[in-house]
N, C-alpha and C positions, 0 to 999 in steps of 0.2 A: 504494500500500500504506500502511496505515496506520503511525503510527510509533509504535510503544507505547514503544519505549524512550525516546522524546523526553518523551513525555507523562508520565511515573513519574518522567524525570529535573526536568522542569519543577518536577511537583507536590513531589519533596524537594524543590527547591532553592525552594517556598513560594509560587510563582509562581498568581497567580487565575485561574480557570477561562477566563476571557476574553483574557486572553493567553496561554495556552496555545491557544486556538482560533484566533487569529492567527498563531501559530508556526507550527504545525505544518498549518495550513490543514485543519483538520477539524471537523464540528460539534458545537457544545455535549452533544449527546446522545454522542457518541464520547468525548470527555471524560469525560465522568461514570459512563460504563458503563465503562473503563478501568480510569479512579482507583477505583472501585466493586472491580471484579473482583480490581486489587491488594491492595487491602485487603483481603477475602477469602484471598488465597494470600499474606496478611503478605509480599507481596514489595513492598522497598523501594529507594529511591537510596542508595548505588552498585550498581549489579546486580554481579553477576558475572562478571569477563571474559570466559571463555570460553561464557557465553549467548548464541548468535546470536539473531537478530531470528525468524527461524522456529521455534527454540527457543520464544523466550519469546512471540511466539502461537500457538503447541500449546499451551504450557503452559496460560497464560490462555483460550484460546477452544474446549476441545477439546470441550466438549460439545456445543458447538453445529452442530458438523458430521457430529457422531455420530447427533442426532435426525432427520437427512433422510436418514437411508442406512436408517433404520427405514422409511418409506414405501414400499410398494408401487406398481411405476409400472404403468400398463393395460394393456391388451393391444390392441396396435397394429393388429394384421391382422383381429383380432376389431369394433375399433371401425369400422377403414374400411370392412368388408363391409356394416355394421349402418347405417353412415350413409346408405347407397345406399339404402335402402327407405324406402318414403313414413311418412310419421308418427312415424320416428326425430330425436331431436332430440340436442345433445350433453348438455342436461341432463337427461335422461331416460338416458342412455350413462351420467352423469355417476352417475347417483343406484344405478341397478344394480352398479356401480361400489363406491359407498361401501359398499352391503348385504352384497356378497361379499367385502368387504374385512374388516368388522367381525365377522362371519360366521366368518373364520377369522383373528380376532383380531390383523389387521395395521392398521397407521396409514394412513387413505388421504390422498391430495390433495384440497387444497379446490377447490374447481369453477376458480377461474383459473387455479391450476396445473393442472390437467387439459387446461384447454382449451389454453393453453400448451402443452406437451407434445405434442396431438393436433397444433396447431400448425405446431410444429417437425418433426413427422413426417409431416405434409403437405407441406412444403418438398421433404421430402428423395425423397420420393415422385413428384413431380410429374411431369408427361408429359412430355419435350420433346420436338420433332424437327427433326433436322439435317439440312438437306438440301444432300448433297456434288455440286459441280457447281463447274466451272470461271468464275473471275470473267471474264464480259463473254460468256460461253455463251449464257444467256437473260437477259432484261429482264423484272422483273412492273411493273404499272402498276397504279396503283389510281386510277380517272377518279370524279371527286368528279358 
């Protein structure tokens, strides 16, 4: 997790971007979108006592979690049927996809996240089968 209280205590206490990245073992870009975002919400060293660490990233990062719960995610059972037929691709899924989306004026996924997702719901999907049988019952062999 990242330590934003560390980072805003460094940055009062005057400390350069580069030892701040050493400290707290995070990259220059995390730094600077921090110190960035504090300044913005004039929040400074000494914070507040009773601001926990999950406090004070709601406070500073809440938009940003706000913009992916806007996205509409696809329709699962729709896409796997659609996969199955010849001349279906995912980026053709993909692009139907963004039309119907924009269409009724929701925010879609870009194609990695999509395919991501399909992905993941391939996983979850998958066939397996287990076959119940006592050990040393039968032997398979597979002769090269």
């Amino acid at each position: 997790m990242t330590k934003y209280r560390e980072i805003i205590r460094l940055t009062g206490l005057g400390f350069s971007q580069r030892n701040i990245m050493a400290s707290c073992g995070v990259s220059q870009k995390t730094v600077v979108k921090v110190q960035k975002r504090a300044r913005e919400l004039n929040i400074s060293w000494p914070l507040d006592e009773s601001m926990t660490d999950t406090e004070l990233q709601r406070l500073m990062f809440s938009k940003e979690s706000k913009v992916s719960a806007k996205k509409r995610m696809p329709d699962y059972d729709y896409i796997r049927k659609e996969l199955l037929r010849n001349g279906v691709s995912k980026k053709l899924l993909w692009t139907e996809y963004m039309e119907d989306c924009r269409a009724n004026g929701e925010e879609p996924l870009m194609y990695s996240q999509f395919c991501y997702h399909i992905q993941q719901d391939e996983q979850k999907h998958r066939a397996t089968m287990h076959i119940n049988r006592k050990p040393g019952e039968q032997v398979e062999v597979d002769w090269l």
